[in-house]
C-alpha positions in Angstrom: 26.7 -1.9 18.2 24.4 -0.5 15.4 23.9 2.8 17.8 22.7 0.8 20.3 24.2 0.0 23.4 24.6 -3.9 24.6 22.8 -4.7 27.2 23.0 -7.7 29.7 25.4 -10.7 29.4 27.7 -10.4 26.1 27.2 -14.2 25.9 23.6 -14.8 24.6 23.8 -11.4 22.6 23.6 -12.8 18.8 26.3 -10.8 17.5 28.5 -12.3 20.2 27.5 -15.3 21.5 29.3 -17.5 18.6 32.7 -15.9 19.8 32.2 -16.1 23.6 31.4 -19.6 23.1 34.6 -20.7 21.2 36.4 -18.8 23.7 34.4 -21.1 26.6 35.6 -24.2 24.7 39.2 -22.9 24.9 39.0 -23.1 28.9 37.0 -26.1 28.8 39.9 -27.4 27.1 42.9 -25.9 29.1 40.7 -27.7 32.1 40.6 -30.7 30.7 42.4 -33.8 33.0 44.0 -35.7 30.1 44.8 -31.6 28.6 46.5 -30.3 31.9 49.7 -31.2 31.4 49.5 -30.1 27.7 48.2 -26.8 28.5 48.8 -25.9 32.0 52.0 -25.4 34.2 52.2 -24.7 38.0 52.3 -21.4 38.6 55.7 -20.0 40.1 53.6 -18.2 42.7 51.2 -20.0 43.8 52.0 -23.6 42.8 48.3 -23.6 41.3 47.7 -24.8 37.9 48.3 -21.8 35.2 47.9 -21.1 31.4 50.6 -22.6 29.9 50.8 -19.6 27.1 51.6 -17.0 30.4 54.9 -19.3 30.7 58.0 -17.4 30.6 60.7 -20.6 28.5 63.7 -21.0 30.3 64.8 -24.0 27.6 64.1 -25.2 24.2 61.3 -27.8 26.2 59.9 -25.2 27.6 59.5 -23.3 24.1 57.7 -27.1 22.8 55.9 -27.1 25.6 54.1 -23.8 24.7 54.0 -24.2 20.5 52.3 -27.6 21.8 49.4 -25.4 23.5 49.1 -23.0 20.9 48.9 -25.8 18.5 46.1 -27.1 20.4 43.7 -23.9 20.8 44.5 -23.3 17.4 42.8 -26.9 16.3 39.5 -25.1 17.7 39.2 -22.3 16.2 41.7 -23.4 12.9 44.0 -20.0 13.1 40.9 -18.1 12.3 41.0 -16.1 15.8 44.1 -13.8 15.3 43.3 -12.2 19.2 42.5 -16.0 20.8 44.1 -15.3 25.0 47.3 -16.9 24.3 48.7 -14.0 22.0 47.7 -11.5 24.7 49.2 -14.0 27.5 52.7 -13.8 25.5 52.6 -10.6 25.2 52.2 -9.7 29.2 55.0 -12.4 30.2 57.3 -10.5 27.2 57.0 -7.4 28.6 57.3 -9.0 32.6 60.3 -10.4 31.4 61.6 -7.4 30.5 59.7 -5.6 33.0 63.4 -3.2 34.0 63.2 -1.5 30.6 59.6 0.1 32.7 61.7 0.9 35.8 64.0 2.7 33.6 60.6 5.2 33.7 59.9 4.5 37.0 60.8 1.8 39.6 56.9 1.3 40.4 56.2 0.8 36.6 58.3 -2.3 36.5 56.4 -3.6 39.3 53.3 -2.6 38.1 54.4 -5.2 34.8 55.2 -8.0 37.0 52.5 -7.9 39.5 50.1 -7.1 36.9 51.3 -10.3 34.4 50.8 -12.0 37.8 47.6 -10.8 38.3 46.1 -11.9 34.7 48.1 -15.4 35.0 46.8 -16.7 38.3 42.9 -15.4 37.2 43.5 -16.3 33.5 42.1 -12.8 32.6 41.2 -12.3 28.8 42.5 -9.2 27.3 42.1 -6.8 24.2 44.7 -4.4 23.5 44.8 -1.4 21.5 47.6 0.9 20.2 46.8 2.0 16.7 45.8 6.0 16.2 42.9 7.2 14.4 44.1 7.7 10.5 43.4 11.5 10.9 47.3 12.6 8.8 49.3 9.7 7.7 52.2 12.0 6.7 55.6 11.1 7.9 56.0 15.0 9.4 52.3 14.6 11.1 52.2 15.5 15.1 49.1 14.3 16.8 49.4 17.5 19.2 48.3 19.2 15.9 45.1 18.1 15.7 43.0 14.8 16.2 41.1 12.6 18.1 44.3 10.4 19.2 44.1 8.9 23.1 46.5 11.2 24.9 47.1 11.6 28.7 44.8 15.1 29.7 46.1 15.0 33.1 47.6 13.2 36.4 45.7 13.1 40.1 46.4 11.2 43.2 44.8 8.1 41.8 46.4 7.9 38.7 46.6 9.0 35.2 43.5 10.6 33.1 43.5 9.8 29.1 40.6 11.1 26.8 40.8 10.3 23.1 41.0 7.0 21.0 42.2 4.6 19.5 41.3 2.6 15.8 40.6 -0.6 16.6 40.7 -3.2 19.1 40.0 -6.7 18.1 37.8 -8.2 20.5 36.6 -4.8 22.0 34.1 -5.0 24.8 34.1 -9.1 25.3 37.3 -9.4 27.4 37.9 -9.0 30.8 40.7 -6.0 30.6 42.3 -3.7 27.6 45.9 -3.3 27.6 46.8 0.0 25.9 50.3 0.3 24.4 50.6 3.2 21.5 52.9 2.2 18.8 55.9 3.7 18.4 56.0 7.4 17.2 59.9 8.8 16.5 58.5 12.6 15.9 57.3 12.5 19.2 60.2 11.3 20.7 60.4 14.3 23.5 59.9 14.4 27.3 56.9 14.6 28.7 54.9 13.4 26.1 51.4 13.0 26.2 51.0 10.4 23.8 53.5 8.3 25.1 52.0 5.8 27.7 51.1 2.3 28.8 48.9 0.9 30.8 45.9 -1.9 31.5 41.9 -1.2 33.2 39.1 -3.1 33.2 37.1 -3.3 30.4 33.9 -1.8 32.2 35.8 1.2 33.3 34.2 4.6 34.1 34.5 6.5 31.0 35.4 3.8 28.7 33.5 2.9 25.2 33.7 0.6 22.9 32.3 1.2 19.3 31.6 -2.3 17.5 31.5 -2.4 13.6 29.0 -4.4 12.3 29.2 -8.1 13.1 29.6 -10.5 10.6 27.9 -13.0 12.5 24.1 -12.7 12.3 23.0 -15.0 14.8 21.8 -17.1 11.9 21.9 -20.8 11.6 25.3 -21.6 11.9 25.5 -24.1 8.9 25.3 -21.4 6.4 28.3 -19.1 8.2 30.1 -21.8 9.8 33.4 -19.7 10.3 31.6 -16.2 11.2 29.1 -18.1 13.3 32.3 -19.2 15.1 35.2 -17.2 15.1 33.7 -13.6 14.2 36.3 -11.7 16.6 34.4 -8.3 16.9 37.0 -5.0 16.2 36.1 -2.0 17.9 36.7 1.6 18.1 38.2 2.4 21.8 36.6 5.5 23.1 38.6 7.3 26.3 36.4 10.0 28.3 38.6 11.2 31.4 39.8 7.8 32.0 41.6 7.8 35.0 43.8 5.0 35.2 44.8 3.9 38.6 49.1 4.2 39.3 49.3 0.6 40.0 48.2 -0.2 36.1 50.7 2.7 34.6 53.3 1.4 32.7 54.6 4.2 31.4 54.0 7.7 31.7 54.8 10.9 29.1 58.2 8.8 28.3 58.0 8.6 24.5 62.1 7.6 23.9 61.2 4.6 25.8 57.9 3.6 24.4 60.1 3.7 21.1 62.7 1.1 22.1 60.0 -1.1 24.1 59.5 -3.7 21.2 62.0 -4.2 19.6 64.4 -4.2 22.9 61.7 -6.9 24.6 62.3 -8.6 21.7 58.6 -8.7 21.0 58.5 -9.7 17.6 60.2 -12.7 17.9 58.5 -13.9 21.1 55.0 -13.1 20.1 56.0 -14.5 16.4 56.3 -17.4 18.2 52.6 -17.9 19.0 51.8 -15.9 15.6 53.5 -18.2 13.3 51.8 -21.9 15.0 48.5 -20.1 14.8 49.2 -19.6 10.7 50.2 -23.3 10.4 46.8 -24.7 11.4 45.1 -22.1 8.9 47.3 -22.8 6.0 46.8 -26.5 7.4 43.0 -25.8 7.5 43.3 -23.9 3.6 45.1 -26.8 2.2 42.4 -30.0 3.4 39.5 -27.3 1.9 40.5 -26.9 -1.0 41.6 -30.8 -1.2 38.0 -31.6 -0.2 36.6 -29.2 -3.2 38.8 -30.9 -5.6 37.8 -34.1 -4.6 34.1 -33.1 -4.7 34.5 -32.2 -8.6 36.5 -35.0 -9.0 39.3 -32.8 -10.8 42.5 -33.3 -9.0 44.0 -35.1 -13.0 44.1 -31.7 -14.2 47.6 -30.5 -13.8 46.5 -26.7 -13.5 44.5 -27.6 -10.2 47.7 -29.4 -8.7 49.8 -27.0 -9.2 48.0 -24.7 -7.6 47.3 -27.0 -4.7 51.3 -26.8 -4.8 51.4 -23.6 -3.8 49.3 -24.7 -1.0 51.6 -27.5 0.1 54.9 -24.7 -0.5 53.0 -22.2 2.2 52.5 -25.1 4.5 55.9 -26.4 4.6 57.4 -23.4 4.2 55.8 -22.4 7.3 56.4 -25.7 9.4 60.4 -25.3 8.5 60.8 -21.6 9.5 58.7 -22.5 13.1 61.0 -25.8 13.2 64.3 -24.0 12.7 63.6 -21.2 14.5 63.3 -23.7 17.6 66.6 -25.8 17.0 68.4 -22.3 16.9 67.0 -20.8 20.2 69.4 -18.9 22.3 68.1 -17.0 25.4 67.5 -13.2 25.2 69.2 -10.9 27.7 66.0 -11.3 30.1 67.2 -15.0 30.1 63.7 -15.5 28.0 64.4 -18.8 25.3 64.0 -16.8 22.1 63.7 -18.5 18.8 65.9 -17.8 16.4 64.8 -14.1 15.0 65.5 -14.2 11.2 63.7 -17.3 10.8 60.5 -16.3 12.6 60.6 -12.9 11.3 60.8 -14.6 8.1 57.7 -16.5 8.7 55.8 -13.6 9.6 57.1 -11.3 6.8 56.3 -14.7 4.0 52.6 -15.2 5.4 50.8 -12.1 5.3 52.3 -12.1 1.5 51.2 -15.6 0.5 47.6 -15.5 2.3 45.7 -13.4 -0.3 47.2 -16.1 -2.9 45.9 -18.9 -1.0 42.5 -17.6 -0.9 42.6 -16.7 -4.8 43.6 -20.4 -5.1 40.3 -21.5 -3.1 38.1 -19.0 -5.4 39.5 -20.4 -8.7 39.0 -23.6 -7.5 35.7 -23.4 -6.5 34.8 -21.1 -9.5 30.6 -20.7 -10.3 30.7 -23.1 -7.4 31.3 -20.4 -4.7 28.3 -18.6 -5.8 25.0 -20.8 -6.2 25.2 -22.6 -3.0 21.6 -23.2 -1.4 21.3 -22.6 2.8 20.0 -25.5 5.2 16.4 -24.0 4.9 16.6 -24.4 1.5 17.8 -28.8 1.9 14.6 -28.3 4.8 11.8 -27.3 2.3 10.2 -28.9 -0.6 12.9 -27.7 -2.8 15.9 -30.0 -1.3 14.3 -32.8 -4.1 15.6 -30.5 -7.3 18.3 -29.2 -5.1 19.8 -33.2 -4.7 19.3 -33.8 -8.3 20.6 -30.7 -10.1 23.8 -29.9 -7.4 24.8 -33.3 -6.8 28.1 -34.3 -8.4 29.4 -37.4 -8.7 31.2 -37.8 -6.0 29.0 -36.3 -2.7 25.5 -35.4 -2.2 23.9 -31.9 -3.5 24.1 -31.0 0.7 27.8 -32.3 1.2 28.6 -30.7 -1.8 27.0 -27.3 -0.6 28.4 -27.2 2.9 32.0 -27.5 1.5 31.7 -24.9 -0.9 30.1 -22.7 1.7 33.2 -23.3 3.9 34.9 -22.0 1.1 32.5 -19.2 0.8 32.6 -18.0 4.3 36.7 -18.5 4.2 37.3 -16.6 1.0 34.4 -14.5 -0.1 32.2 -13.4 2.9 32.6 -10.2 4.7 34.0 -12.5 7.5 36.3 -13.7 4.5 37.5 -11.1 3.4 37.9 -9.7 6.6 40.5 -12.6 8.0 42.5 -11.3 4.2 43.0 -8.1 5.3 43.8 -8.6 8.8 46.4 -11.0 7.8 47.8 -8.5 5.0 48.4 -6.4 8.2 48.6 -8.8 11.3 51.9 -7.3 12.6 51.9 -3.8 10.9 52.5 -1.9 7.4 53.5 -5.5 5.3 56.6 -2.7 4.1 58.0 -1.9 7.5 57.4 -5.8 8.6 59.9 -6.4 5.4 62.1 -3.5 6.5 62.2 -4.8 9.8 63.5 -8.4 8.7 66.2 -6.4 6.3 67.2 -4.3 9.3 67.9 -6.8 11.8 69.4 -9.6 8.7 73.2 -10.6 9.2 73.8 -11.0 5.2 77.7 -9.7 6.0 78.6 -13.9 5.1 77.1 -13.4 1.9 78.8 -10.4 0.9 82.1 -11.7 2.1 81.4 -15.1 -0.1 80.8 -12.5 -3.2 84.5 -10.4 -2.5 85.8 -13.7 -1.9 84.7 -15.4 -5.3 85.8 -12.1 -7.1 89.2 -11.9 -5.3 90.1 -15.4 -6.3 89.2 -14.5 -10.2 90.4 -11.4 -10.1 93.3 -10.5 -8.2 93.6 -6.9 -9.4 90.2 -6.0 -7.8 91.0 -5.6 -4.2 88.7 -6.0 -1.2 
């Protein structure tokens, strides 16, 4: 980080130690007595307590059970932590679940799934994952064997496969226990043998393997001032690969890019981890709706019918949200891996409406905060001889000039810091290109009923106009 490499424990390093914390206070939860129950299940190995999100649902409980313990992780870090374990624990018992589309590669590769989701559940390992290639062409016709940095497999030994290159980002780089790599898919290199077509998990401390930080929004400053960065600052990191060599028991696949392109969408991946997606964007849109609530109460100016309309909007995302998540669970049907699978149109709904509404809901919280969102004094500004003109010249009638300033730089940090506008655009782009998300929902859409309604109407009108 800042061309210098981290030394000693991750946890009391500044730029990290805000992060690593909230993570500790997820555990601390999950370990909780009067929490077990709520976020734990016996594991169907061992019989010892387990992560509840590393649950495979079997039944429309079972799929309560776990929106109940995302629901309750999300309350501590308020959706702001788009990488918090449980998204990375659905996504190992989706693809265990469907863990023979990896023997289709190779018998041992399906294995490898399974023993490693096993593995991560009964040591409730923390994970980062990576899959997205360097933006070196982003031409439809562009081959990465033509040139670029992009992660590739260089060569196979007797322990396992070797990968140099890297990958764009990994949210939460370098402060979890393990990476899981899985490229996206990649039709024009949909040949045998392929050398960017591969899967597979190691240790985050493995021989050859780097992680390049971008500068962290939290400063290590006092906490009051960037209450969300100070927080929930997930660091995203360039993954560096050296000669990796990646042991044969964590290959998942190998060189088989026709399968890498039907692994999502035939583990039904998008719905499942939509699941866990969509809760987490409740309690921020839950989170975005008391804010700005609390600024409008501050300037006493919730008569104004401009400002509730907008806070409309806010209520319209909300419920919107809460209906999609609701219905999608009253409509579950199990997959073919015998996984209990919400109903897919209305979560990918939900995750196609979100990314789309976010940057609205932050606009709302700037034009209701206004001038507000920019003079707002820090706590050593309240602790010095200045907090006497600061209490009589920011005061409003409602709260004190220090209440008054640590709403509005909430609202600051949520809208308008780099931490801000950060969570915007990683929202704008949580599950992919916002376009192909759309596609995706318009692809997989039954809207044959609606087109038969249409004929229908215009048969019974028109008899000459045939079907």
């Amino acid at each position: 980080m800042n061309g210098r490499r981290v030394e000693g424990a991750i946890s009391v390093h500044p730029s990290f130690r805000g992060i690593i914390s909230t993570q500790a206070s997820l555990y601390n939860l999950q370990c909780r007595e009067d929490k077990q129950d709520r976020m734990t299940y016996p594991s169907p190995s061992t019989g010892q307590r387990a992560g509840i999100s590393f649950m495979q649902p079997k039944s429309a409980a079972d799929l309560v059970k776990r929106r109940t313990a995302f629901y309750e992780w999300a309350n501590i870090h308020q959706g702001f932590m788009g990488r918090s374990p449980d998204y990375m624990n659905t996504f190992l018992m989706i693809m265990a679940a469907a863990s023979e589309l990896f023997a289709e590669g190779d018998p041992r590769f399906g294995d490898n799934v399974k023993n490693y989701y096993g593995y991560c559940r009964e040591n409730d390992v923390t994970l980062t994952h990576t899959f997205l290639r360097p933006q070196y062409d982003r031409s439809s016709q562009y081959d990465p064997s033509e040139g670029g940095s992009a992660a590739r497999i260089t060569g196979r030994s007797s322990e396992g496969l070797i990968v140099s290159g890297s990958f764009i980002i990994a949210t939460q780089g370098g402060i979890t226990d393990e990476i899981v790599v899985f490229p996206t898919p990649c039709p024009q290199m949909d040949r045998e043998d392929n050398p960017f077509a591969f899967a597979f998990a190691v240790p985050a401390n493995t021989n050859g393997l780097k992680f390049i930080c971008r500068d962290a929004y939290d400063r290590g400053e006092e906490s009051g001032d960037n209450p969300l960065a100070s927080r929930f600052d997930e660091p995203d990191a360039l993954v560096v690969m050296e000669e990796v060599v990646v042991p044969w028991n964590r290959v998942f696949v190998d060189g088989n890019a026709a399968l890498m392109n039907r692994l999502f969408a035939e583990s039904n991946f998008y719905t499942h981890a939509g699941h866990q997606i969509v809760m987490r964007q409740i309690v921020k849109a839950e989170f975005c709706l008391g804010l700005t609530q609390l600024l409008v109460d501050t300037l006493n100016i919730d008569e104004y019918l401009h400002v509730q309309d907008k806070l409309s909007e806010l209520i319209v995302a909300l419920e919107t949200m809460k209906a999609l998540l609701a219905a999608s669970e009253a409509e579950a049907e199990p997959d073919r891996w015998g996984t209990m699978m919400p109903d897919p149109a209305f979560i990918s709904t939900a995750v196609t409406y979100f990314p789309r509404v976010f940057p609205r809901i932050t606009e709302i919280v700037q034009l209701i905060g206004a001038s507000g969102l920019i003079m707002i004094p820090t706590r050593k500004d309240f602790e010095s001889t200045l907090s006497h003109d600061l209490e009589r010249h920011l005061c409003t009638s409602t709260v004190t000039a220090e209440r008054r300033s640590s709403y509005f730089r909430l609202a600051w940090d949520m809208t308008m810091s780099a931490f801000g506008t950060r969570q915007t655009l990683y929202e704008r782009f949580f599950f992919g290109d916002p376009a192909r998300t759309g596609a995706r929902l318009y692809c997989s859409y039954d809207s044959s009923k609606c087109v038969d309604r249409v004929v229908d109407f215009m048969n019974r009108i028109n008899t000459r106009i045939s079907s």
